[in-house]
N, CA, C and O atoms as a GROMACS GRO file, in nm:
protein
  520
    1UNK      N    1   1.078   0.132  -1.772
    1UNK     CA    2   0.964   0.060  -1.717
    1UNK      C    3   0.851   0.059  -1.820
    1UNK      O    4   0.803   0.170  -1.842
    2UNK      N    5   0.798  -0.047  -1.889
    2UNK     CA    6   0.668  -0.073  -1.943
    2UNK      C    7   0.551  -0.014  -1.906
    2UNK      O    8   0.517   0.036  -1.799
    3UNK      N    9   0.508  -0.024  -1.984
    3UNK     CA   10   0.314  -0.016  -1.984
    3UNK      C   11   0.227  -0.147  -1.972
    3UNK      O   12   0.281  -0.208  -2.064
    4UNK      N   13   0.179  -0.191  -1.948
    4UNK     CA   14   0.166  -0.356  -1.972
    4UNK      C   15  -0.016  -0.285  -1.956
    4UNK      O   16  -0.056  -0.205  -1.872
    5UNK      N   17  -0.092  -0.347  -2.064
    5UNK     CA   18  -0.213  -0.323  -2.135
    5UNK      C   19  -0.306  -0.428  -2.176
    5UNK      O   20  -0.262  -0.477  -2.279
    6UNK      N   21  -0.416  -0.484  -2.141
    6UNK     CA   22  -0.510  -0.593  -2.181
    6UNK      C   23  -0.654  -0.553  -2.224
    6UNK      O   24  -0.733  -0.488  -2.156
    7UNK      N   25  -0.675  -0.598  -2.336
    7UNK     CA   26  -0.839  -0.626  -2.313
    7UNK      C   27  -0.905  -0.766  -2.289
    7UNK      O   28  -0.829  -0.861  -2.273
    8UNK      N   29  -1.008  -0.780  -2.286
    8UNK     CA   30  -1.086  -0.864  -2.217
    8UNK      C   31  -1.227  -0.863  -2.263
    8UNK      O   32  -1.302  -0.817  -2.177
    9UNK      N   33  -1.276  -0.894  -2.355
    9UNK     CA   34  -1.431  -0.951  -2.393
    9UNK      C   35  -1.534  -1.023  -2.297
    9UNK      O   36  -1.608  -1.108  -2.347
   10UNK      N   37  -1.548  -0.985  -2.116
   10UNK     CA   38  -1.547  -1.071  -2.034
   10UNK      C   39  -1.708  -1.129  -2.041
   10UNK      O   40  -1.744  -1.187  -1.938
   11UNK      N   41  -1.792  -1.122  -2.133
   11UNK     CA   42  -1.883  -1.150  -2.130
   11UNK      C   43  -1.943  -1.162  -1.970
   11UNK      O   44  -1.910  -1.268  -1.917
   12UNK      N   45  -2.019  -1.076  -1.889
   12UNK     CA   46  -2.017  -1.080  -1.752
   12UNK      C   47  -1.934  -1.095  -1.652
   12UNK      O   48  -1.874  -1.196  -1.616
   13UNK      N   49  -1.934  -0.993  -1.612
   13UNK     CA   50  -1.861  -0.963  -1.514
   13UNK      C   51  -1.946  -1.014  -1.368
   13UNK      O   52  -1.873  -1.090  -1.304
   14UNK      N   53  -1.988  -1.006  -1.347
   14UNK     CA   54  -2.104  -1.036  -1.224
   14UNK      C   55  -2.070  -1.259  -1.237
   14UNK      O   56  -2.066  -1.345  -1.149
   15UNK      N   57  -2.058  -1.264  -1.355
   15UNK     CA   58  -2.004  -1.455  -1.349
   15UNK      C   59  -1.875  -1.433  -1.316
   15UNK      O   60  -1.847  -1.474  -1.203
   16UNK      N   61  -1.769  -1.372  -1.389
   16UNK     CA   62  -1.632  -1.362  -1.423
   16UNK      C   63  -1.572  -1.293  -1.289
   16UNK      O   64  -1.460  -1.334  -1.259
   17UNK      N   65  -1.611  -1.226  -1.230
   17UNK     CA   66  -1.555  -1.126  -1.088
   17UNK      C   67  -1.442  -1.229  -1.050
   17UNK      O   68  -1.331  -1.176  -1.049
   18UNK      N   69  -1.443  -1.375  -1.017
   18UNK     CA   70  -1.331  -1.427  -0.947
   18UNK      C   71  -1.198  -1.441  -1.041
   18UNK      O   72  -1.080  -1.452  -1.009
   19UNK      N   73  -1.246  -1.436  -1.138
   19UNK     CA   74  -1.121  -1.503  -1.312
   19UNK      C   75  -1.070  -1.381  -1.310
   19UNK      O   76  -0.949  -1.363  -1.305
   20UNK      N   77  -1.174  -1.267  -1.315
   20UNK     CA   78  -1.082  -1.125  -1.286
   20UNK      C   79  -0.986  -1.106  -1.204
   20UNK      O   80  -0.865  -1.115  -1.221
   21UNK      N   81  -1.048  -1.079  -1.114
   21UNK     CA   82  -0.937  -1.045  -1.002
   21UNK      C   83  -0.812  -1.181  -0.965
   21UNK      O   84  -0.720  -1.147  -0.890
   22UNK      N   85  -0.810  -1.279  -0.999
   22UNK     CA   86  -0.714  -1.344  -1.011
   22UNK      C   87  -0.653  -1.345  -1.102
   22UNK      O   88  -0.547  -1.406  -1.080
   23UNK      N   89  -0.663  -1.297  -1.236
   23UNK     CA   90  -0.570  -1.280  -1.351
   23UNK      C   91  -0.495  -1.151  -1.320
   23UNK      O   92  -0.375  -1.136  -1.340
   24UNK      N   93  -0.603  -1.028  -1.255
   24UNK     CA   94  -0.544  -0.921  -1.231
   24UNK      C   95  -0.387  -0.943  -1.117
   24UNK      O   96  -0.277  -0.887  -1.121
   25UNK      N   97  -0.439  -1.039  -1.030
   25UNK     CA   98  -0.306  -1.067  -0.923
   25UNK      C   99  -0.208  -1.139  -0.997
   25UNK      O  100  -0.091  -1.102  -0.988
   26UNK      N  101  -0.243  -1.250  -1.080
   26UNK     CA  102  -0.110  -1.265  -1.139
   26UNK      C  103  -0.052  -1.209  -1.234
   26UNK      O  104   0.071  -1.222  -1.227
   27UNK      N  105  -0.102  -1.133  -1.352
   27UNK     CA  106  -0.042  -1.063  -1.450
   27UNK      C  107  -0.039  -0.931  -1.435
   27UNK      O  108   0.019  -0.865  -1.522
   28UNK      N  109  -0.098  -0.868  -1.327
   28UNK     CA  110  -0.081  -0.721  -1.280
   28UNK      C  111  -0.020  -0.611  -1.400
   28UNK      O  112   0.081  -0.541  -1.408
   29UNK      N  113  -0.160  -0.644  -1.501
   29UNK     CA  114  -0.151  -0.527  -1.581
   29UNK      C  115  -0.140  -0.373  -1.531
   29UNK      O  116  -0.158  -0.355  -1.411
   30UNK      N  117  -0.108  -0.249  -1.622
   30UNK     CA  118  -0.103  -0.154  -1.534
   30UNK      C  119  -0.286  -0.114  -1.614
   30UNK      O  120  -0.342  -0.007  -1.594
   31UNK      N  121  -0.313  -0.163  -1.652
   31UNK     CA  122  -0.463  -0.103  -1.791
   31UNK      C  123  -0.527  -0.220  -1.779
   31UNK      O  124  -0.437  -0.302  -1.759
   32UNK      N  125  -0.647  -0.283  -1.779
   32UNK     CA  126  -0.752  -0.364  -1.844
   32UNK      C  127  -0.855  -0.287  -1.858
   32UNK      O  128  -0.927  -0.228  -1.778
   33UNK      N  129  -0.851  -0.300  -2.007
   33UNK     CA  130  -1.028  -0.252  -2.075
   33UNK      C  131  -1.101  -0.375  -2.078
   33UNK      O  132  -1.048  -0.481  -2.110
   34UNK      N  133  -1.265  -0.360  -2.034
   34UNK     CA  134  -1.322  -0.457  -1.995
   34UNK      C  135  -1.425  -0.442  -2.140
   34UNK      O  136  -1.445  -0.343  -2.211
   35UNK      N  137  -1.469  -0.556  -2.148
   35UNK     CA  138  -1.600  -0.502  -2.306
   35UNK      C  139  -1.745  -0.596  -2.224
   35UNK      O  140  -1.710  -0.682  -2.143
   36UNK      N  141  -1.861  -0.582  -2.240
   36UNK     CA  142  -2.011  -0.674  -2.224
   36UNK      C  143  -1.997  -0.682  -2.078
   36UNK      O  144  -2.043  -0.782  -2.022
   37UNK      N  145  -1.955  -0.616  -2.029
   37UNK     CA  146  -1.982  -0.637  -1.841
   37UNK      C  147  -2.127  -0.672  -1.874
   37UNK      O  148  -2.139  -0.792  -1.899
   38UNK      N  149  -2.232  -0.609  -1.882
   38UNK     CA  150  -2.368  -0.672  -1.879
   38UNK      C  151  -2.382  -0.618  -1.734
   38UNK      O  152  -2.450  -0.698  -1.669
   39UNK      N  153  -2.345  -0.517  -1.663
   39UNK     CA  154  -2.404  -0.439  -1.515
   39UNK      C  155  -2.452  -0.304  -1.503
   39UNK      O  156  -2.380  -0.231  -1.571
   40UNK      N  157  -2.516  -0.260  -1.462
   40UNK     CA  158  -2.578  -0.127  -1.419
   40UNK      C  159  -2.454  -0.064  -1.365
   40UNK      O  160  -2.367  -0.137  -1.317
   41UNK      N  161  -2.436   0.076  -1.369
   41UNK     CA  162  -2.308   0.131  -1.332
   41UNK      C  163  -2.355   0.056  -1.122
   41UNK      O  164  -2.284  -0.001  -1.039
   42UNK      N  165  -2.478   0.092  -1.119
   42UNK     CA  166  -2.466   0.049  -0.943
   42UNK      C  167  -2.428  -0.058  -0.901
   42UNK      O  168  -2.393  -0.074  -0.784
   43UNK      N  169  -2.427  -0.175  -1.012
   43UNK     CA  170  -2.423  -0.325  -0.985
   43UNK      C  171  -2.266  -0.313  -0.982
   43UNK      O  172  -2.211  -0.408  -0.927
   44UNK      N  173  -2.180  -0.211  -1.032
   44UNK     CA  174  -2.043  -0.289  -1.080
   44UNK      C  175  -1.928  -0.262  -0.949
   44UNK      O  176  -1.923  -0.148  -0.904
   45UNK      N  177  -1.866  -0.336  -0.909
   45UNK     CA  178  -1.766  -0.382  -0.825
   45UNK      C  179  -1.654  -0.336  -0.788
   45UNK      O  180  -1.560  -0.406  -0.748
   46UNK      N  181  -1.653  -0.195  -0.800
   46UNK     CA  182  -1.561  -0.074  -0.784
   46UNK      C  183  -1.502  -0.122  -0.673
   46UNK      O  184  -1.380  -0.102  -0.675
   47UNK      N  185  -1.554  -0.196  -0.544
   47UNK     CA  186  -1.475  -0.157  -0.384
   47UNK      C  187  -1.420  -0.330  -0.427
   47UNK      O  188  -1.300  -0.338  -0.401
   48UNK      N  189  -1.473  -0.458  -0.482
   48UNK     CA  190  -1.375  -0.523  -0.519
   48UNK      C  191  -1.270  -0.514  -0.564
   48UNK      O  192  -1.168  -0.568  -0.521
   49UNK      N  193  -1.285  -0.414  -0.696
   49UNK     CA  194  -1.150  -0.392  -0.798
   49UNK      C  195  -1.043  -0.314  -0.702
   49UNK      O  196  -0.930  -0.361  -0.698
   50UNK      N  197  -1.075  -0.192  -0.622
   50UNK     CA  198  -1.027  -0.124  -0.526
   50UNK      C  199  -0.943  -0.207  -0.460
   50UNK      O  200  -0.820  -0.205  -0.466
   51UNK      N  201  -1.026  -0.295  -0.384
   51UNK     CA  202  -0.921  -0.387  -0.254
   51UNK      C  203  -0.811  -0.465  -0.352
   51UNK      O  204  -0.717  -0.525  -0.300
   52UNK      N  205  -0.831  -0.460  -0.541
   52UNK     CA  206  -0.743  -0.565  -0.550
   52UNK      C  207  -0.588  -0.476  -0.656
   52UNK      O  208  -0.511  -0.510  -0.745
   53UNK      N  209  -0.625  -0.315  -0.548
   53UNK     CA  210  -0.575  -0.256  -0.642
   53UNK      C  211  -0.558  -0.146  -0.744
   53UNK      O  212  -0.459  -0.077  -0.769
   54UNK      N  213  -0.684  -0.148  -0.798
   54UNK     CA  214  -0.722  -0.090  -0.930
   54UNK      C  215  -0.812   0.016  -0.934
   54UNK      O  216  -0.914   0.001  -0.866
   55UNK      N  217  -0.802   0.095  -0.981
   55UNK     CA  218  -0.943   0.227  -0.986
   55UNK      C  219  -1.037   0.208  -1.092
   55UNK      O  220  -0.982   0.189  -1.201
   56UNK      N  221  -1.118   0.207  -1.094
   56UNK     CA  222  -1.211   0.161  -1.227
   56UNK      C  223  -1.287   0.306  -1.265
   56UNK      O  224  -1.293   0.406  -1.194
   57UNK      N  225  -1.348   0.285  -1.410
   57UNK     CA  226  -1.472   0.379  -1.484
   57UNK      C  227  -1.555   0.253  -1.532
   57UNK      O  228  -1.528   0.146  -1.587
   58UNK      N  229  -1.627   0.294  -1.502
   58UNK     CA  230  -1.714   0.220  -1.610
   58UNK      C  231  -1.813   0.292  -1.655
   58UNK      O  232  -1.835   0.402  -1.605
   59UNK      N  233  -1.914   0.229  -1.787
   59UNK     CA  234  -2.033   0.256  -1.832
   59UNK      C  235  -2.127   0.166  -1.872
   59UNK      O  236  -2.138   0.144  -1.992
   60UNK      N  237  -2.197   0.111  -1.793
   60UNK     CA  238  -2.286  -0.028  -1.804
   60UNK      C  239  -2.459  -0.008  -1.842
   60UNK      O  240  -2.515   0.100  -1.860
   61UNK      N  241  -2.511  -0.119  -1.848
   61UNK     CA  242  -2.614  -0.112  -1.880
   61UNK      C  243  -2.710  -0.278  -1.831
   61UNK      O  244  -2.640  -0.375  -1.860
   62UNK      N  245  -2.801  -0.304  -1.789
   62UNK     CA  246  -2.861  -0.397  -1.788
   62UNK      C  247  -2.821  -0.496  -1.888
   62UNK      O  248  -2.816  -0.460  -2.006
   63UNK      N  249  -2.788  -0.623  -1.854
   63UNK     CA  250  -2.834  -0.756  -1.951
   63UNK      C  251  -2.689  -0.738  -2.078
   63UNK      O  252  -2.605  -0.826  -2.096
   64UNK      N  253  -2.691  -0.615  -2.145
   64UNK     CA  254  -2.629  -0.587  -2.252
   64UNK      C  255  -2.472  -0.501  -2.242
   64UNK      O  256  -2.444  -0.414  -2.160
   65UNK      N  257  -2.404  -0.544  -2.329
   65UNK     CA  258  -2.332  -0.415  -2.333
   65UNK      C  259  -2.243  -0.388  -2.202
   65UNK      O  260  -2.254  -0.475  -2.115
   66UNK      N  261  -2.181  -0.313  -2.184
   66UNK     CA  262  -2.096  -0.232  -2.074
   66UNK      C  263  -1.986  -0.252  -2.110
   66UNK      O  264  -1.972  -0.354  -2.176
   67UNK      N  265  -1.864  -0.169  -2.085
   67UNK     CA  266  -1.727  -0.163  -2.083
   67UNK      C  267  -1.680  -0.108  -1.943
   67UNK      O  268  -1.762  -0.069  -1.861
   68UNK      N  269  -1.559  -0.108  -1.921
   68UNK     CA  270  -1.486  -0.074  -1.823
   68UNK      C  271  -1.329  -0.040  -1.834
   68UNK      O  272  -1.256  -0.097  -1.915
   69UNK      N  273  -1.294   0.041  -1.762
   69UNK     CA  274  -1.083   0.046  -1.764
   69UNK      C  275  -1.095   0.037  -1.594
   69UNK      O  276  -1.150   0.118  -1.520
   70UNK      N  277  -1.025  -0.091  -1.558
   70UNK     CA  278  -0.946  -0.064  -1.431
   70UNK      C  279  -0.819  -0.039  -1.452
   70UNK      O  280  -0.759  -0.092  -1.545
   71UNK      N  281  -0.752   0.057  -1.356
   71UNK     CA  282  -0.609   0.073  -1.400
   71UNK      C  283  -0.548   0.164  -1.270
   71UNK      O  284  -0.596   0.261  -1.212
   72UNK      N  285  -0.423   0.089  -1.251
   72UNK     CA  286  -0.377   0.156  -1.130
   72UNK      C  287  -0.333   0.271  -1.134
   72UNK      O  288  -0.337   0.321  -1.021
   73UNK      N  289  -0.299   0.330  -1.199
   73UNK     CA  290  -0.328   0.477  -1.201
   73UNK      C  291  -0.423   0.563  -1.170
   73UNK      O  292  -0.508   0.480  -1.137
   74UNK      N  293  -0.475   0.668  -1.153
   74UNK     CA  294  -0.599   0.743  -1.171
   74UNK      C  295  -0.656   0.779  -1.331
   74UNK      O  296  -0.594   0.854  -1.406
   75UNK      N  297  -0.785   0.712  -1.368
   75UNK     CA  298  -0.839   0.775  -1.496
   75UNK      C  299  -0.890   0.938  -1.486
   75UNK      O  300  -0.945   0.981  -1.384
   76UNK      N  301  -0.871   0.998  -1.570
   76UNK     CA  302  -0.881   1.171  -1.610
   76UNK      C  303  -0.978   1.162  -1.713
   76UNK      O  304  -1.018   1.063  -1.774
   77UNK      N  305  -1.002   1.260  -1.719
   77UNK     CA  306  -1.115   1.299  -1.857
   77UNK      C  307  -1.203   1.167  -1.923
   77UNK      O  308  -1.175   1.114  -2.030
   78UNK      N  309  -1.284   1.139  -1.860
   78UNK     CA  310  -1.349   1.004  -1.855
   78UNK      C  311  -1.467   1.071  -2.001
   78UNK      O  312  -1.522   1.181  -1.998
   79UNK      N  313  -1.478   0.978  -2.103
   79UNK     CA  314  -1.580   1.011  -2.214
   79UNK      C  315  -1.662   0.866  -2.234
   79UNK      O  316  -1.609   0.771  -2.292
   80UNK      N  317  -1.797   0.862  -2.180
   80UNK     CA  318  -1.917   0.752  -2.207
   80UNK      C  319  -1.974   0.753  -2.365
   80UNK      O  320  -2.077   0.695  -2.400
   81UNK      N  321  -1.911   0.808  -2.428
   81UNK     CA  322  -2.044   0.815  -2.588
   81UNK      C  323  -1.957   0.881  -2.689
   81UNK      O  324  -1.868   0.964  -2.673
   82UNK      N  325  -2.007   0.820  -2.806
   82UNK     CA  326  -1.909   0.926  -2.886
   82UNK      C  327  -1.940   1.090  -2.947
   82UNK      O  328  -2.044   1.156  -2.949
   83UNK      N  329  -1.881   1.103  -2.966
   83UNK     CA  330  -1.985   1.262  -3.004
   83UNK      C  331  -2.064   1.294  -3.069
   83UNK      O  332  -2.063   1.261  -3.187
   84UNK      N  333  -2.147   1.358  -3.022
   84UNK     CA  334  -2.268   1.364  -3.122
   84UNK      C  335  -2.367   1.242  -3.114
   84UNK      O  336  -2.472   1.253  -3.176
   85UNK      N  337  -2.342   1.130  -3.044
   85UNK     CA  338  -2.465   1.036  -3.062
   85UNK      C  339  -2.517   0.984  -2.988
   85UNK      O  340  -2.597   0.898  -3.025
   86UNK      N  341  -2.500   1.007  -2.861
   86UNK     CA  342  -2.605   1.017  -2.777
   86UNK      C  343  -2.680   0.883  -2.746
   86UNK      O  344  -2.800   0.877  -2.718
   87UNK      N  345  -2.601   0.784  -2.752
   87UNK     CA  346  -2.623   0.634  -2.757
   87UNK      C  347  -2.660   0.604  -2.624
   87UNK      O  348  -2.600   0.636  -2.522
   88UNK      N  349  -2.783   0.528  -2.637
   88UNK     CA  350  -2.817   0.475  -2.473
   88UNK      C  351  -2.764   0.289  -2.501
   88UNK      O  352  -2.802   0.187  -2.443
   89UNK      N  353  -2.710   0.300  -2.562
   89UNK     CA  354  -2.616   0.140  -2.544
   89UNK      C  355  -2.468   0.176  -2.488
   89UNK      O  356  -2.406   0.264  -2.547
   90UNK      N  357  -2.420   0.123  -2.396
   90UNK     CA  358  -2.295   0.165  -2.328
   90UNK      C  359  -2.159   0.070  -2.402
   90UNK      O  360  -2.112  -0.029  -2.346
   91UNK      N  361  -2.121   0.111  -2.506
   91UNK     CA  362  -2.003   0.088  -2.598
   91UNK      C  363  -1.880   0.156  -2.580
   91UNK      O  364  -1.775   0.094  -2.594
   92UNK      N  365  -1.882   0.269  -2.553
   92UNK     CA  366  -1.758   0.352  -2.548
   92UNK      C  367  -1.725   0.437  -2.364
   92UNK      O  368  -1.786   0.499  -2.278
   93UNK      N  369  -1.609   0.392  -2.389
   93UNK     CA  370  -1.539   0.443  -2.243
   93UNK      C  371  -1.421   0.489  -2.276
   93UNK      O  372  -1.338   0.402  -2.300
   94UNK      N  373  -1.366   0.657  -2.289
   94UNK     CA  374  -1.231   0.703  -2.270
   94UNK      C  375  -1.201   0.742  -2.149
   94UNK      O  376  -1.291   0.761  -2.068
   95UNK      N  377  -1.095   0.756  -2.123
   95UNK     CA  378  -0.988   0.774  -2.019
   95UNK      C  379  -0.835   0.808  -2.065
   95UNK      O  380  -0.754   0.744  -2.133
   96UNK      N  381  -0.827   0.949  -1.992
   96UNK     CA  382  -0.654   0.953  -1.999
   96UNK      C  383  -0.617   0.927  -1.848
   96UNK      O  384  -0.655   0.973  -1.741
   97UNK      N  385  -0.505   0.811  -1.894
   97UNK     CA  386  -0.450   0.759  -1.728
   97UNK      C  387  -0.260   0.852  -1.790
   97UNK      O  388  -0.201   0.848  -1.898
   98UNK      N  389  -0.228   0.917  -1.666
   98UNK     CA  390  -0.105   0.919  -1.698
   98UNK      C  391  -0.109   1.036  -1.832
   98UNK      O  392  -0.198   1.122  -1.837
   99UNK      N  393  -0.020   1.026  -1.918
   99UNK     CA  394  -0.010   1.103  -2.054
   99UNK      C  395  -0.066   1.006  -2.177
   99UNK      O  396  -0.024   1.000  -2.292
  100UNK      N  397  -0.198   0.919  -2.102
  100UNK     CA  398  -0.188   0.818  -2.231
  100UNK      C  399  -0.361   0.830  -2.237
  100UNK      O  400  -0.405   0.805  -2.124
  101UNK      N  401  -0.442   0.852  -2.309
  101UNK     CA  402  -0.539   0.818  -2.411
  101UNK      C  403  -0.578   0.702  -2.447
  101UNK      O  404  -0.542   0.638  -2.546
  102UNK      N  405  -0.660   0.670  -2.361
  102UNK     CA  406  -0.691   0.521  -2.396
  102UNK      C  407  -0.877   0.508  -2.429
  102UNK      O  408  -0.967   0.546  -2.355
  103UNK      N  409  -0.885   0.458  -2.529
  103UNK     CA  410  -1.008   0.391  -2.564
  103UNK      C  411  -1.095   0.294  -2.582
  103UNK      O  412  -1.098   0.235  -2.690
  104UNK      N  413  -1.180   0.261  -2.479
  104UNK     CA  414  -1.256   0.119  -2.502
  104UNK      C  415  -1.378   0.112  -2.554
  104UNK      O  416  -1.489   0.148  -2.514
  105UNK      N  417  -1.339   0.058  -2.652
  105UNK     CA  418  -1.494   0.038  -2.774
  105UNK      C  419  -1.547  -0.122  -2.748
  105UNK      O  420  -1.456  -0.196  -2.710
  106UNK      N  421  -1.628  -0.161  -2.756
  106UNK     CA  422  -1.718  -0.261  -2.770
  106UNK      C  423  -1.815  -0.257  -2.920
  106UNK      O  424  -1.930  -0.301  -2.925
  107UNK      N  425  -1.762  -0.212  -3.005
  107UNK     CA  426  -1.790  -0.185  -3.147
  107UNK      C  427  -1.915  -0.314  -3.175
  107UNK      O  428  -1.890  -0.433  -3.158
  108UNK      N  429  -2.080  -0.252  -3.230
  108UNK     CA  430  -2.186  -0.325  -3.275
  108UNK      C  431  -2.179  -0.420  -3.358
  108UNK      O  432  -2.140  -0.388  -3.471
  109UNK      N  433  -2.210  -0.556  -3.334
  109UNK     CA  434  -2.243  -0.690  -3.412
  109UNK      C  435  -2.337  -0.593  -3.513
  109UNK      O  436  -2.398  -0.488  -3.493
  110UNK      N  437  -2.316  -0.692  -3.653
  110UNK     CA  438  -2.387  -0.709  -3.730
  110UNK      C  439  -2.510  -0.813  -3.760
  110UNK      O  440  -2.530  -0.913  -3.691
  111UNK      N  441  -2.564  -0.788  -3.834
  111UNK     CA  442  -2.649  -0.933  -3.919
  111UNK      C  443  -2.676  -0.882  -4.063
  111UNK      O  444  -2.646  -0.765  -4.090
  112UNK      N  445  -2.724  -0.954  -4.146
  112UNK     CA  446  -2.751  -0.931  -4.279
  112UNK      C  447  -2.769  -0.762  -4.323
  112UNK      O  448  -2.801  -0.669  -4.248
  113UNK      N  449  -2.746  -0.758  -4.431
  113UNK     CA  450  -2.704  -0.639  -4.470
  113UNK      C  451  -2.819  -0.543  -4.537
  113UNK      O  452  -2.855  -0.559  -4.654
  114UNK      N  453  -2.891  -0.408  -4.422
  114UNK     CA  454  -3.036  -0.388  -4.453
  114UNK      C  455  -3.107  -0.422  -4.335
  114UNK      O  456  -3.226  -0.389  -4.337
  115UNK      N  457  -3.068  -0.474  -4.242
  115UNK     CA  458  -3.115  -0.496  -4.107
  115UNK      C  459  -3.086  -0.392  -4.026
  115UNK      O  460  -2.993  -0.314  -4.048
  116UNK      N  461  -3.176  -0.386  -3.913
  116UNK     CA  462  -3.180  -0.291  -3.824
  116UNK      C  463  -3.002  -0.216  -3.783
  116UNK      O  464  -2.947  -0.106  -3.786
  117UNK      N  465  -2.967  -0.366  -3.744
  117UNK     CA  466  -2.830  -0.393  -3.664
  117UNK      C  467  -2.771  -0.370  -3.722
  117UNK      O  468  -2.673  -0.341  -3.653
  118UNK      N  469  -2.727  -0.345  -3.902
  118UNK     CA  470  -2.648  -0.380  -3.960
  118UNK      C  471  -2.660  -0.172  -4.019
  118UNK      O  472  -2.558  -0.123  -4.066
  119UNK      N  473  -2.735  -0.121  -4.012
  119UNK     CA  474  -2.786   0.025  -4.002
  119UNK      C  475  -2.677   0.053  -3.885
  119UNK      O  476  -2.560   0.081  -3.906
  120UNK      N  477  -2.742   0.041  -3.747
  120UNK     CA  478  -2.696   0.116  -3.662
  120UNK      C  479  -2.543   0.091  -3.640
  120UNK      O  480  -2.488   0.185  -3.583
  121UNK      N  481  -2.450  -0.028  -3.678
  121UNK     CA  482  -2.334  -0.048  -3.682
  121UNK      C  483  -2.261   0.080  -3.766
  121UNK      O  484  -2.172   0.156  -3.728
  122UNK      N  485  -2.330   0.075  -3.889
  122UNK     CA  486  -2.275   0.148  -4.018
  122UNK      C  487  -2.273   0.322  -3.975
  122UNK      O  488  -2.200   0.414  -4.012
  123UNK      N  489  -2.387   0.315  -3.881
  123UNK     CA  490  -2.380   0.514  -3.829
  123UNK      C  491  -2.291   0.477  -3.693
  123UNK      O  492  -2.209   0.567  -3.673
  124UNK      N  493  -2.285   0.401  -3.624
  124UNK     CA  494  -2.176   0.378  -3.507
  124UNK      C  495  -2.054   0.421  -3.559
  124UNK      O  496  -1.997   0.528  -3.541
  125UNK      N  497  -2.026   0.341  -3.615
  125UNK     CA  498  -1.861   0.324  -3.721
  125UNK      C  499  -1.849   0.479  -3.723
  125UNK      O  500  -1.781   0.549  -3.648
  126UNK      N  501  -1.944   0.522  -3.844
  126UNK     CA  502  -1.942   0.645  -3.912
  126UNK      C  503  -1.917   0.731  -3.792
  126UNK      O  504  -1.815   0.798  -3.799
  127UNK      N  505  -1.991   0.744  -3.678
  127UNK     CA  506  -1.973   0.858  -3.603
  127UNK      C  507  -1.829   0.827  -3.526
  127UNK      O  508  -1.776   0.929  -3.481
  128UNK      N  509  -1.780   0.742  -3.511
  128UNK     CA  510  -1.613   0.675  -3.436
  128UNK      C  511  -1.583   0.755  -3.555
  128UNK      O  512  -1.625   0.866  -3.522
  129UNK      N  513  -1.519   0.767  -3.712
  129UNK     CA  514  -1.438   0.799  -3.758
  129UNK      C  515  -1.484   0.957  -3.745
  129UNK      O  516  -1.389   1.034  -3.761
  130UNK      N  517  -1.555   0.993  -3.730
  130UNK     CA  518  -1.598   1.185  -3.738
  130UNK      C  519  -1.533   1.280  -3.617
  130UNK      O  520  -1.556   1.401  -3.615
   0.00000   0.00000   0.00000
């Protein structure tokens, strides 16, 4: 028996909720990592994903940012941040479902090189490989 595994860039989830849960009914992944939900952990749709199935984590944030794993399994050892950095942008979500280790990054846009953005990408990165 497979693993069957997706990500999803859903740019809002709060627009996307119906495209979700209908892709989820027909391709009935056993994993979707979600990236830019753009919701407050209170805003996000746990008793939807539930009725359609799925157990969710998430780590959201206003306007920006958020990730998620729904997955029919139960998620274990849930990790919001990477170590050591203490990021109030919500990029990183681990979970072990099962014997498996799974990681959802939403890894920082750039812009020109010497820019704010293009700094905090370069210590993001840096602290993912440490």
């Amino acid at each position: 028996m497979g693993f069957k595994i997706a990500t999803w860039n859903i740019n809002s989830l709060k627009v996307r909720l119906p495209q979700v849960l209908d892709w989820l009914a027909q391709s009935q992944p056993n994993l979707l990592a979600l990236q830019e939900t753009k919701l407050i952990d209170a805003d996000f749709p746990a008793l939807d994903i539930a009725n359609a199935g799925y157990q969710s984590v998430f780590a959201g944030q206003k306007t920006y940012n958020g990730v998620a794993i729904l997955s029919q399994r139960p998620p274990n050892d849930i990790v919001t941040d990477l170590p050591g950095m203490n990021d109030p942008q919500r990029r990183v979500l681990g979970a072990t479902i099962g014997n498996l280790r799974v990681l959802n990054l939403y890894i920082p846009n750039d812009q020109s090189v010497g820019s704010g953005k293009y700094t905090y990408k370069l210590a993001w990165l840096e602290n993912l490989l440490s």
